[in-house]
Structure formats: C-alpha cells, structure tokens
N, C-alpha and C positions, 0 to 999 in steps of 0.2 A: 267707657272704662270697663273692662275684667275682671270678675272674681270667682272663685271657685265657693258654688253652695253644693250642700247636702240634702236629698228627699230621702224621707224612708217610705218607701212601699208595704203595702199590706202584706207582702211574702215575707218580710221581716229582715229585706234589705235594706241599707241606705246606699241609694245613688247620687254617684258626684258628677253635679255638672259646671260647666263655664256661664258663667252668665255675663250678658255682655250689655249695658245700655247704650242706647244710641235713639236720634232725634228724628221723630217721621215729621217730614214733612207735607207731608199731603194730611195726615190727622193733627197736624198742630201740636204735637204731646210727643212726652217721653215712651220709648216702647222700651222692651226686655227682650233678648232672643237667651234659648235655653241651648245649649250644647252637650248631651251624655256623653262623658270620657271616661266612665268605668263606672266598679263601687268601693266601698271603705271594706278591709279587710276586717272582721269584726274581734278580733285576735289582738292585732298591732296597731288598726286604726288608720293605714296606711291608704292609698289607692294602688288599689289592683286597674290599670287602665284597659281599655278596651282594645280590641285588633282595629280597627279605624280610626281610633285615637292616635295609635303605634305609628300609622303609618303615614297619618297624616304629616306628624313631628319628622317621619325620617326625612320627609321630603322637604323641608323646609331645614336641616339640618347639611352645611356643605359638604361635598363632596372632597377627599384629602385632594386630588390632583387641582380644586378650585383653590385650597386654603395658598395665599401669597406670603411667602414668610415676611418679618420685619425683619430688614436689614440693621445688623448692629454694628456696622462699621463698613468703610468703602474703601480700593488700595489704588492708588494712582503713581504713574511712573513721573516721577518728578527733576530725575537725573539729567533727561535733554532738553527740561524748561531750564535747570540752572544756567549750561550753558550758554543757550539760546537769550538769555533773558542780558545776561551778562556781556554778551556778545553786542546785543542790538543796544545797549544802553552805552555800551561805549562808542559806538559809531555816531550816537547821535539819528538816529534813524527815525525815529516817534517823532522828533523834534521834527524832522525835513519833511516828513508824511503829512503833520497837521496842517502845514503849509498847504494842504491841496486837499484834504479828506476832513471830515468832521472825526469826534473822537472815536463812536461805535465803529464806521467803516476803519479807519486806524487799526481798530483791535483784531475787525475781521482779516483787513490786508495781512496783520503780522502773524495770527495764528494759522492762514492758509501757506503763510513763506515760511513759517518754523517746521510745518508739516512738510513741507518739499525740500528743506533744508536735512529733514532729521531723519524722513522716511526711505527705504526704497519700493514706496508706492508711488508715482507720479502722477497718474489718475487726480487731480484736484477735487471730482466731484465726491470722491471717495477718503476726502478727510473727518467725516463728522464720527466715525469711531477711535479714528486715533486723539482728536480733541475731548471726547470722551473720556479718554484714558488715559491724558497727561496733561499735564500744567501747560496752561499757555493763557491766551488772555480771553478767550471763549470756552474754558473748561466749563462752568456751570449751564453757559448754554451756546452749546455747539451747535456750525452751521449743519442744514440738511442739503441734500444735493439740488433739490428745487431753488434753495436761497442761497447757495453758489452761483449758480447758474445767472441768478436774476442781479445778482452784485459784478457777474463777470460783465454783465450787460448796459450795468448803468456805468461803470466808469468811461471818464474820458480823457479824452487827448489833451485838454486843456489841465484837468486838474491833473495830471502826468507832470506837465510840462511845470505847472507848480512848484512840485516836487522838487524837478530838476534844478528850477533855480535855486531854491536853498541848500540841497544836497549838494551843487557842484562849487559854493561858497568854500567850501574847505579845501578846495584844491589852490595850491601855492603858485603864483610865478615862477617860480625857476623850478617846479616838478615838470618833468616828462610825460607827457601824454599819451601814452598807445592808443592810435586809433588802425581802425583796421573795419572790415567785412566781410563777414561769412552768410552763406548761405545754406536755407533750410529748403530738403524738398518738399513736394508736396502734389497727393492726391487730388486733392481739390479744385474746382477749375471754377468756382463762382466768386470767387475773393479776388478784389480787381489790383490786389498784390502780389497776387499770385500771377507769373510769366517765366516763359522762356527765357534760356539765359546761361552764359557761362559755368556752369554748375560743377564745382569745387570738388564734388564727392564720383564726377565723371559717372553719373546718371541719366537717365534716361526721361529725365521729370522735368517738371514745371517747377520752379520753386521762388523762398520769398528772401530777400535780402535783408541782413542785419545788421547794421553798423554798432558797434563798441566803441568806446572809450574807456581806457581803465587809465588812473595812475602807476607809474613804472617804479616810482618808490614805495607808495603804502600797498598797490598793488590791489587797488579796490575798484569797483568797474564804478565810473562813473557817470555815465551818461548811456545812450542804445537809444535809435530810431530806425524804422521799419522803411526799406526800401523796395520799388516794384525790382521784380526779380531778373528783368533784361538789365536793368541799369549797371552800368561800366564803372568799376573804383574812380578812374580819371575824373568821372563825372558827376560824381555823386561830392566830392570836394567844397564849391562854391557854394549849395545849399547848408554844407552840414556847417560852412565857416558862419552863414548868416545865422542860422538855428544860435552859436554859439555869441552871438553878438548880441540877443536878441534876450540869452539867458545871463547877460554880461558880464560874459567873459572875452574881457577885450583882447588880454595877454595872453597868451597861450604859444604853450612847447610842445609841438606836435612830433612823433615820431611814429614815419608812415613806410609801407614798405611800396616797392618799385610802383605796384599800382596804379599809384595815387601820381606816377612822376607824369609829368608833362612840362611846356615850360611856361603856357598859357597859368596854370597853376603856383610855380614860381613866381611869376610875375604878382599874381593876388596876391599872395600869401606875404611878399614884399612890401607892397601896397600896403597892408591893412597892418606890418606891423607886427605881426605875429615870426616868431621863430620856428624853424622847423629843420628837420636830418629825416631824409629820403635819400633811397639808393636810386643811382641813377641805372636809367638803362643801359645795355652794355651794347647793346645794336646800335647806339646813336651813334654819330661823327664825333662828336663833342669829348665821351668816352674813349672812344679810340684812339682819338686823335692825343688825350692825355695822357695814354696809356703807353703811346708811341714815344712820346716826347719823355718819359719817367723811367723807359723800363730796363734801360741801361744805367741807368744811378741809383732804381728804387731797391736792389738788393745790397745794399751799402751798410756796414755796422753802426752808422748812426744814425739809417734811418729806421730803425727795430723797434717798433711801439709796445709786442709783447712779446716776454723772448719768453717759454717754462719746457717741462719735458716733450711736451707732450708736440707743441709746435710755434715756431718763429714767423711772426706778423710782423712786415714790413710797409711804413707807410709814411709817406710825402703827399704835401699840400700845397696846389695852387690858388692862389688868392685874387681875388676879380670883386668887381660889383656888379650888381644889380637894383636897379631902380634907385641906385645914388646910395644904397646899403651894402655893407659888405657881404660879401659871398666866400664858403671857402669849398671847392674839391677835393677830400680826401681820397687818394688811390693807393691803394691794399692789393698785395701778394703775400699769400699763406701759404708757404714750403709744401706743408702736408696735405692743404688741403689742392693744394694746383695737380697733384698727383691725383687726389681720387675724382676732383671735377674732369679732366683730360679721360678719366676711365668712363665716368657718366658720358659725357660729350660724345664718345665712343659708341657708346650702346646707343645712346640719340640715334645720332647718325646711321645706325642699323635699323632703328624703329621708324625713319623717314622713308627709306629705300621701302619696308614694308610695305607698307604705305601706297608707296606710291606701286608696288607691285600689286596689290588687290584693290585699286583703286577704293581703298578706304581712307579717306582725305579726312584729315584736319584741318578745319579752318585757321585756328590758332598758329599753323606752320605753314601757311601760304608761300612766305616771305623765306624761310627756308630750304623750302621744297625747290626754290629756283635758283636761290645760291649757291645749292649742293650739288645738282643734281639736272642731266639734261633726261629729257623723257622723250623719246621715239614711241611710236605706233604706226605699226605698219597691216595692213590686210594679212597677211599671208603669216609673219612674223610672232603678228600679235604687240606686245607691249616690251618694250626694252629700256631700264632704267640705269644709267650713265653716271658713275659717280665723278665727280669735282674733283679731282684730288690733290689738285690747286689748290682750289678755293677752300677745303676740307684742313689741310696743313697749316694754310697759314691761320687759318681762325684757329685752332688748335692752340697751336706754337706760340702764337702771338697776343694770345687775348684769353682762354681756358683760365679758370685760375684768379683772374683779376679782377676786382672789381672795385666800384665808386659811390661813396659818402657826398654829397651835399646837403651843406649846413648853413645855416645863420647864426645857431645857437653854440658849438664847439670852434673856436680855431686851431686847437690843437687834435691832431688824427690821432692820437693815441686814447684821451679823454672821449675822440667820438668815438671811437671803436668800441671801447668799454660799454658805454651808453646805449649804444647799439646794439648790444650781443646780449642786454637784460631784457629785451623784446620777449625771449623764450620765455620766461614766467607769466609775461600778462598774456602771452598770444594760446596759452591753456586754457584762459576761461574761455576763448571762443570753444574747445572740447566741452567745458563741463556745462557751458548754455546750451549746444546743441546737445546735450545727453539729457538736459531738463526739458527742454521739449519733446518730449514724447517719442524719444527714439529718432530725434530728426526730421521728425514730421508733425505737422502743423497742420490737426486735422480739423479746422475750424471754417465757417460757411460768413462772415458777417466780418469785418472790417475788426469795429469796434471790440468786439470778442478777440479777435488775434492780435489786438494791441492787447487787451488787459489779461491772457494768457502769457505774454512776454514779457510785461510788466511786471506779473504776479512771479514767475519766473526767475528776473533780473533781483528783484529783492532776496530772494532764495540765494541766487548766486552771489552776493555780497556782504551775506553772512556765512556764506560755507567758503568763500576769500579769505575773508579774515580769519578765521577757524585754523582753515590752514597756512596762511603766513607767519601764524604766530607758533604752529608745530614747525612749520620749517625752520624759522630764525632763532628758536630758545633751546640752547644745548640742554644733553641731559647731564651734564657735568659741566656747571657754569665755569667751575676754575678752572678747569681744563678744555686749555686752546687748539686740542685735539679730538675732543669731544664731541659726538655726535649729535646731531639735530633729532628732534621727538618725531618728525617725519618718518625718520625711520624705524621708528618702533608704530606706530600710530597713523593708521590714515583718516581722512574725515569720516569714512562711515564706518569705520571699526571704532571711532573715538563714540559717536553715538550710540552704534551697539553694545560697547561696553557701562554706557547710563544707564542703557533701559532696565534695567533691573535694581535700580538706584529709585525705591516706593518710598512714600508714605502709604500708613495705614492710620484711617482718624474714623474716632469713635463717638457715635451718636447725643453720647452724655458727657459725663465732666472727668474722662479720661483725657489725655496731652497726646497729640499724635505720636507715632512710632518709627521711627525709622532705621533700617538696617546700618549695621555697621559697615563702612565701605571698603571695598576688596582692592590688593595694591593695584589693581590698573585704576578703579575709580579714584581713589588719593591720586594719584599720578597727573592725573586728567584734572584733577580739580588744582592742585598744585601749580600746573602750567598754566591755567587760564584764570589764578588767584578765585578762586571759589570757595568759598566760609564753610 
C-alpha cells in the first residue's frame, strides 16, 4: 500500500515522498521503500514534483491515439432483414431446414442465403461484415471466413436430402412441375463432377450438371441435384424419378422439354403412374407422320386454341394408349411463328453448308449434315458441298413451323398449350442460379463443398423467387384491371437497395431505438410484401 509522507531536511526543506510497504520474503518482515517526488511548496503547501517524477507519470499516462472511445450507440440496416425475415417465414423454410440441421446450423444456413439473397456480393466467405451490419439471425455473432468455410464442409448430402423431403411436402398433385438441366462450367478438373459434355453456353470447358425442379404455379424451386457433366437429359430421367420416389413423391406432374423425350422414358413414366407433357421430337417418324396425316385439317376455325392480335394457334389431338393409359398428341401450327421458324430454318441451313465447308463439324448435326447435303472431295478440286434442295423444301414446307405436345396429364390441346407456354417463368431461375454461382463457375476442389455451395445457393434462390412472384403478380392499382404489376417499377435488387438505408439506431442505456421515417419507395415495398 501507498502513501505520500513528508521529511523536512536541515536546509529547511520539507520533501515528499511515496512510501510504499510491501513483504520481504527472504527477511520474514514488513520493509518500507522510500520514493522522492518533489518538495511542499512552503507558500501554498502544495507539491512542487520533481523532473523524474514528471516523467515517470507521462509514461504511464495513455497516449490519445491509444485512448478506445465508448461507443454510445450502434446503427444497423434493418430494412432487408424485414423482408427477408417475412419472406422465409412464409415459405415455411426454418420449418423444412430443422428437418435435416440442428437450430445454430439453421441460423447459419439462413443468414448466409439472406446475404446471397440481399447482396451483390456473392463471395460467401465474405459475408461476416454484411451480418455485422444487418439483422439476420447471426447479427450478434457473425460467421468468419474460417467457420464458413468449415460449415461449407461438414454439410451433407443426406441432411440435404432431409430437407427435401419436407420442403417438397407442399407441392400439390395436380401442380405442374418444371423440371429441366442446366449446366455450369468449370475450371476445375479434380471434382469427379466435373466432365465433358454438351455444354449449353457452347464453351470450351468441362463443366457440372444441374437438374431443377421448380413449381409452374407458386413458381418456387423445389428440389436440385448435382449431375456428372457428360450425362445426357434422356438419361438422367430414371434416376431423378427414383430420387423422387424415395422423397415420396409418388404423384407427380412433370413438364419437361424435348430432352428428356425418348420413348424408353414414356414408357417409365407410364408405368410408375406419374403424369407428364414433353414435346416430342420433330425428326421422329411418329411426329411426321402426324403431321402428315393433320396438316390438311389442322388450319380449320375450329380447330384455333389461341386466336389474339398478336397470333393464331391451331391445334388437334390424336388419342392412343400407352401401357393400357391414355396418351394424347397434341400438333400445333402457329401462323406467325411458322414464318419466323421457316427464316431460322433458313439461316440453319447456311450455318450447315459452313460447316461442312471448313470442315468444322458439329457432332450435334451429324444426322443433318447427310440429309441436306452431299459432300464431294476431290485431290485436285478440293472440297465441294452439294445442297439437297429436295430434301431442304420439303422439310421446310412440310414440317418448319410445327410442332408436338404429349401428354397424360391435359387431353385438351388448347389447356396443354397454355400450360406449356408458362415454362418461361420457371425456366428463369435456371438464369438466376447460374448468376448465383459465381458467374457460372463452380470453382470448388471436393465433392461435398460443391454440393453445399449449391445448396447454400438454391436457398438464396427461393427466397429471391418468391420476392419476385409476388412483385410480379400484385398490381399497383388493385382496382384497376389495367393496372401494372410492381415488377415494373421494382426489380429484386433495386427492392433491397432501396431497404438498405432503412437503420435502426439503439442506445447503450435506457433510450428506445430510433428509426428513420420511411421514404415512399420504402412504404411501397413494405406495403407489397405486408410489413408492419
């Protein structure tokens, strides 16, 4: 213990010192240590301290650049957890998760899919400052890129698959099912997903297959499994129907494009019971042959399924079975459109000749390289390519233009056409999944990592879905049946840019948080998606 005494010296000073006791242990006993820090000023009584004194103190005294201020209040953007929060609770989404995750992982899953929902950062490991800075369900404590990394690693395919059973619970019998396949490329050559293969984006890569599933009425992706990246739509069918058997979903309305047609396929698909509308291929006999047999009746006024300004759909149905089940073939002629396919057809038919002139072949046109087209080579000559102009007229004239519906699920062509032309809304999320991947690249080393990058992903994409179905479908003038949809004022990430500035500000003591009054796009936005 410390205390300041007083000596007075024979010069008629008194000196102040510190005196400090403390325990020696080696003499057993209490010692005293003496400290001179100046003298009393004889005047005021005060201490005058000494230059060693002085500087002892400065140095023990902080420095301002060391001094940490105390924070009296923190501001957090709170505008894209509303949404987001609002969004995932109405899908039921936490619900389908804990089917497969414990709570904490749940909360990590949903704050890294609000960040790829909300951001246009897509970096995953680079979410721990945006959870920093806004509501979500790891704002107190944000992941770091180490324990990203290590959660991207421990999920699995099972608790996935989890998931899926409970998630794909809400999908109805009699909804339509977009399924389909896109492809990601990719750099990577050690992911034994990663192959050769038809590549969509007509690349130069290796790349890994994606199968989707979305719903064609709520228009929310439902399902996604990782395919090697050689594998063929036709082929990839039979596994994804057991996957779905397995997640039981007995029933199911499948609506698939040419792809997936085969008749080995038909046949299954028969068999197990399932419905489905695939267009058939227009090179088959089968097509032709109906085409042949209709195309003198099918431009008849009553057989006109969609007649508006813009252009007249005509279409007749032949009725058969399969597998002791009904089957029906819808064949369609589209006035306007038989005019612009006959011009594409056209430029084909120029792009084959190419072709076959610089001997840059497409495997893909094998099959029409010999039906168009004879090919001479001669020594002397060189190469001389021989148009059809047979064979070139009558596929034109006779078949450009037309094409073929089968179904199990519609027996009226007008209702499958419909049905079939709402493909264009769900076949966008294959756009916005591949822009979630990393620019279409999948640049990942380890199996399990590139599933729970897709995964992490696919949750992203099924609340930035709903997001926007519900700007598309909610006029901004309800009573009016002319009335624009909020799509066009509003896209998904203008809707979130316009949150972000939507704080709170909350204060250390017993002040009530604060927050801004909100600007007509934020009302706007909260309005559409009912937010208090």
């Amino acid at each position: 213990m410390s205390s300041i005494v007083f000596q007075h010296h024979k010069n008629g000073t008194d000196y102040a010192y510190v005196s400090t006791s403390y325990w020696d242990k080696d003499k057993k006993t209490n010692r005293t240590k003496m400290v001179c820090i100046g003298k009393r000023n004889p005047h005021t009584g005060e201490i005058i301290y000494n230059k060693r004194w002085r500087d002892l103190q400065a140095e023990k005294e902080p420095k301002p650049e060391d001094i940490v201020p105390v924070p009296i209040c923190s501001t957090t953007s709170i505008g894209p957890g509303l949404l987001l929060e609002t969004v995932t609770t109405s899908l039921g989404l936490r619900r389908s998760l804990l089917k497969g995750f414990d709570d904490i992982t749940v909360d990590q899953l949903l704050s890294l899919a609000w960040f790829l929902a909300a951001s246009s950062e897509q970096r995953a490991y680079l979410a721990e400052g945006w959870m920093e800075s806004h509501v979500c369900p790891l704002h107190e404590h944000p992941l770091t890129s180490p324990r990203i990394s290590e959660l991207l690693q421990t999920l699995t395919r099972d608790q996935i698959l989890s998931f899926f059973s409970s998630w794909m619970r809400r999908i109805t019998d009699r909804e339509y099912l977009c399924f389909d396949i896109t492809s990601i490329s990719s750099m990577v050559h050690d992911n034994p997903y990663i192959e050769w293969g038809y590549n969509r984006d007509t690349e130069k890569l290796p790349q890994i297959n994606i199968a989707l599933l979305a719903g064609m009425e709520s228009e929310i992706p439902s399902y996604y499994e990782i395919l090697p990246g050689s594998l063929h739509d036709v082929k990839s069918l039979p596994s994804f129907l057991d996957m779905m058997k397995k997640l039981g979903m007995k029933k199911i309305n499948l609506m698939m494009d040419k792809g997936f047609y085969s008749q080995k396929n038909l046949d299954l698909m028969a068999e197990r019971d399932i419905r489905f509308t695939i267009p058939v291929k227009k090179n088959t006999k089968r097509v032709k042959a109906l085409i042949d047999k209709y195309r003198d009746t099918l431009e008849l006024p009553e057989h006109i399924v969609i007649d508006d300004e813009d252009h007249t759909v005509y279409g007749i149905t032949f009725r058969t079975k399969l597998k002791n089940r009904k089957i029906y073939y819808h064949v369609y002629m589209d006035t306007a459109k038989r005019i612009d396919h006959v011009r594409k057809f056209n430029r084909y038919i120029v792009k084959l000749s190419k072709e076959l002139e610089s001997k840059e072949l497409v495997a893909a046109h094998t099959e029409d390289y010999a039906a168009f087209f004879t090919v001479k080579d001669t020594p002397k000559r060189g190469r001389k390519v021989l148009w059809n102009q047979e064979a070139i007229r009558h596929e034109r004239d006779n078949y450009v233009g037309y094409w073929v519906l089968v179904t199990t699920a519609e027996a009226d062509a007008g209702v499958a056409h419909v049905q079939y032309s709402k493909r264009d809304h769900v076949e966008k999320q294959f756009d916005s999944l591949k822009n979630l991947l990393e620019g279409n690249r999948l640049r990942v080393q380890k199996p399990v990592s590139a599933e729970a990058i897709v995964f992490l992903r696919f949750l992203a994409l099924i609340i930035t879905e709903r997001i926007r179905t519900i700007l598309r479908t909610t006029p901004i003038k309800p009573n009016d049946p002319n009335s624009k949809f909020w799509i066009s004022r509003y896209s998904v990430p203008e809707v979130f840019n316009r949150l972000e500035s939507f704080t709170e500000v909350r204060f250390l003591h017993t002040y009530k948080p604060v927050r801004p009054t909100p600007t007509k796009a934020q009302s706007e936005i909260f309005s559409i998606f009912g937010l208090q």
